[in-house]
Residue, then its C-alpha position, 0 to 999 in steps of 0.5 A: x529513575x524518579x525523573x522518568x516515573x514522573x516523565x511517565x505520569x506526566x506524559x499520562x495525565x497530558x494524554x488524558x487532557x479532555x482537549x487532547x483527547x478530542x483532538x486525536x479523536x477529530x483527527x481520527x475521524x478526519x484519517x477514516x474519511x479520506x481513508x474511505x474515500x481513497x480506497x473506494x475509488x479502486x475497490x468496492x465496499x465489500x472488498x475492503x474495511x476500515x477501523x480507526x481508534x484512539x488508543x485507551x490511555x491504559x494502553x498508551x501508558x504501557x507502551x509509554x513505561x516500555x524499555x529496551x534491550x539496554x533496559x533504558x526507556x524506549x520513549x524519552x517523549x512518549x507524546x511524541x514518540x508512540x506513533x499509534x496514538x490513533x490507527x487505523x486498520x485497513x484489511x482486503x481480501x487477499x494480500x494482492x491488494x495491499x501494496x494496491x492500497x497502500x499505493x492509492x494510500x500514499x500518493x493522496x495529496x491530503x496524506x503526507x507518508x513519512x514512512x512505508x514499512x513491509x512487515x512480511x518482508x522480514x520473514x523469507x529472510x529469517x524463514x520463519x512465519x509471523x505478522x504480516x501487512x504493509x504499514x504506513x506512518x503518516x503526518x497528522x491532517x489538518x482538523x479544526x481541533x487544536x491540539x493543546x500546547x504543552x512541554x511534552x510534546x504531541x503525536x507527531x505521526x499516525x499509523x494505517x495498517x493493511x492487512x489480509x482479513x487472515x493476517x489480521x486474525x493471526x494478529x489479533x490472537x498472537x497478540x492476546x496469547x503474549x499479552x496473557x502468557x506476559x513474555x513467558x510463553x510455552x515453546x509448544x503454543x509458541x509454535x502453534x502460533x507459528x504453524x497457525x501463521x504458516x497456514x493462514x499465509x499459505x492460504x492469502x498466497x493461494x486466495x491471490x494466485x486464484x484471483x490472478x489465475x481467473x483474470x489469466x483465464x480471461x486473457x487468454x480466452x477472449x470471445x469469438x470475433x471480439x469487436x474491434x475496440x473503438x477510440x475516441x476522444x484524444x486517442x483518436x489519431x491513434x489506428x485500430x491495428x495498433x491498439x489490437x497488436x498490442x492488446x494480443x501481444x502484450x500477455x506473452x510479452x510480460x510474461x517474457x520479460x517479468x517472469x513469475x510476476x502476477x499476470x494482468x487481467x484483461x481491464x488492466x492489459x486494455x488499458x496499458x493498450x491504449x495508455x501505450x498507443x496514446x504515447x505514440x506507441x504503433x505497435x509490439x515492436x515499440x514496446x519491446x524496444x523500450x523494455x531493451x533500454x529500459x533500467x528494469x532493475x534500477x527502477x524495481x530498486x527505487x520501489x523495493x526502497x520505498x517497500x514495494x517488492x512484490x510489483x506485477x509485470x503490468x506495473x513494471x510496464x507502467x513504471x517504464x512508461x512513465x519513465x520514457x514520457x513522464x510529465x506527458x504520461x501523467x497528462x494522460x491519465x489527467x485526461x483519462x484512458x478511455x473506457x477502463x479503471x473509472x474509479x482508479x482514474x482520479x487517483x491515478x495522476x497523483x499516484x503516478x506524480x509520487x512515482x515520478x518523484x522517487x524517479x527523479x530523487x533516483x537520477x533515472x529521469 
């Protein structure tokens, strides 16, 4: 018991070194840039913010003293083991946008995710309401500052969580009500929280649906007479016919073959257009011919794997695209699909070449 009180007030008086502490600072700072930087290029600043902070050493020497159920420490090494040393909080405006985030998030170069965790995937299952938000845990960046050396180890992982303005107002209330009510809560605000949670999710679900619902209403109400679209520059070769068949037909098309998936709208349906005829494709015919051999399923599997369950039927496109022409498909969005996505083009590549690699691990390609 004596050994792990001093590992404690060690570990403590380690954490609040000056040098520590600016150390987690830069590399704080260091996480928000690149955070912003990333997340701008497919959102635009009033649909997204981001938070980052340095966990106060009261609160670090708390979770450091945190037992499990066996009543034996949780952190053997708390400098290395507590992973939220430095977090950052990343909310949007409806949980349609979180696994967009945190996709962007984790395939940047300069971000290294060890781990992807769901936290609302626990509840359909238990059929219960709670947090939610996807979270990731990454490697620490590089940064001029360096961390000081010492037998106690140092954070070994960052923590970047995304959530819903709503979910993230139910956690900061739930967590300050069990704070207060210190594991002795009253059953009946217990399950106020939990109708609190019900609600707040209900309205995420109908706040997304909305926002599918209008860019459905765009696709299937397109203007009188529209302009054929025009193709230049590598997608010169491919015939107007093509681009057009494909563009009409693909709504009913991913709505046949990934029912009760989110529908695309109409930037994202044009895009997959002219990403498909770049690879050849002449037509509604070629797609559905690929979805008829595709592995849907074994390719949903490597995703859900890696926590991305919930996947619109335009990105299931775009994972059995990539697919069929891997390297050539990732060249393309190198060289930019013409006229749509212009923020999203220059993390495109590196989103697709993380995909790809979780592919290849999985023997699909």
């Amino acid at each position: 018991m004596m050994s792990e009180q001093s590992n404690l007030t060690d570990a403590r008086r380690a954490y609040e070194r000056g040098e520590y502490q600016t150390f987690l600072a830069g590399l704080r700072d260091a996480v928000e840039t690149i955070v912003n930087e990333v997340i701008s290029q497919d959102l635009d600043r009033e649909q997204f913010s981001v938070s980052a902070r340095v966990k106060a050493p009261e609160s670090f020497a708390r979770k450091a003293a945190a037992t499990g159920a066996d009543g034996n420490a949780k952190y053997i090494r708390p400098l290395g083991s507590v992973h939220d040393q430095v977090a950052l909080r990343v909310r949007v405006l409806h949980e349609g946008q979180i696994g967009r985030v945190a996709d962007l998030l984790q395939a940047d170069p300069r971000l290294t995710v060890e781990e992807r965790q769901n936290k609302s995937a626990v509840h359909p299952e238990r059929r219960s309401f709670g947090y939610g938000g996807v979270h990731l845990l990454i490697r620490p960046v590089d940064i001029p500052q360096v961390c000081p050396d010492h037998d106690l180890g140092r954070i070994e992982r960052l923590e970047i969580q995304i959530r819903t303005h709503a979910q993230h107002a139910w956690a900061e209330i739930e967590h300050d009500v069990r704070y207060k009510a210190h594991d002795r809560l009253d059953p009946e605000v217990s399950r106020d929280l939990d109708r609190a949670a019900a609600l707040l999710e209900t309205a995420d679900m109908i706040l997304a649906r909305l926002v599918s619902s209008i860019d459905a209403a765009q696709v299937a109400a397109p203007p009188v007479d529209p302009p054929a679209p025009e193709l230049s520059g590598p997608f010169a070769q491919a015939t107007q016919d093509a681009l057009f068949e494909i563009s009409s037909a693909l709504p009913a098309l991913l709505q046949r073959s990934f029912p009760g998936t989110r529908p695309a709208t109409s930037a994202s349906l044009e895009w997959i257009a002219r990403a498909a005829v770049g690879m050849g494709m002449d037509g509604p015919a070629a797609i559905e011919e690929l979805l008829s051999r595709a592995p849907i399923e074994a390719l949903h599997d490597v995703f859900a794997a890696a926590g991305q369950r919930e996947r619109s039927a335009l990105r299931r496109l775009d994972d059995i695209l990539l697919w069929q022409f891997e390297e050539a498909y990732v060249e393309q969005a190198e060289e930019g699909v013409e006229g749509t996505w212009e923020k999203y083009s220059a993390g495109r590549p590196g989103i697709l070449r993380w995909r790809l690699e979780r592919m290849r691990e999985a023997g699909l390609c």
